[in-house]
Residue, then its C-alpha position, 0 to 999 in steps of 0.5 A: x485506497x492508496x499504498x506508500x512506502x517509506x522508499x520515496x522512489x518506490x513504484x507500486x503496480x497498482x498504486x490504487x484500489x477502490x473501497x467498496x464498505x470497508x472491503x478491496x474491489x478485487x483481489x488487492x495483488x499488488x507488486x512493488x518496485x523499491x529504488x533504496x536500499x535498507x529497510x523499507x515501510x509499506x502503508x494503505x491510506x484509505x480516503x473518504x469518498x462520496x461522502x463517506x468517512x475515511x477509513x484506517x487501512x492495514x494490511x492482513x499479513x504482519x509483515x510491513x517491512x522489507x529489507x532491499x539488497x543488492x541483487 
């Protein structure tokens, strides 16, 4: 799984997860760092793998969207 912002300098730490049957291979904490300021759009793209299809990712919280400030 790979995550994505709308934000084209935004910094993900991890950017990666592996997809072990539909289910993240760990706790799937992620930190991110966004460069422009607005609203900004997180997404999970989940690309298929040995064979196996891909699948749609989201997130299990409903919040997707972040309002960056200025400090």
């Amino acid at each position: 799984m790979t995550l994505n912002s709308t934000d084209p300098g935004a910094a993900f730490r991890p950017k990666t997860f592996l997809v072990n049957f539909g289910h993240i291979v760990g706790n799937g904490v992620f930190a991110v760092t966004f460069s422009t300021l607005g609203v900004q759009r997180v997404s999970a793209t989940i690309t298929s793998n040995m064979g196996s299809p891909p699948m749609r990712g989201y997130f299990a919280s409903p919040a997707d969207e972040f309002s960056v400030v200025i400090p």
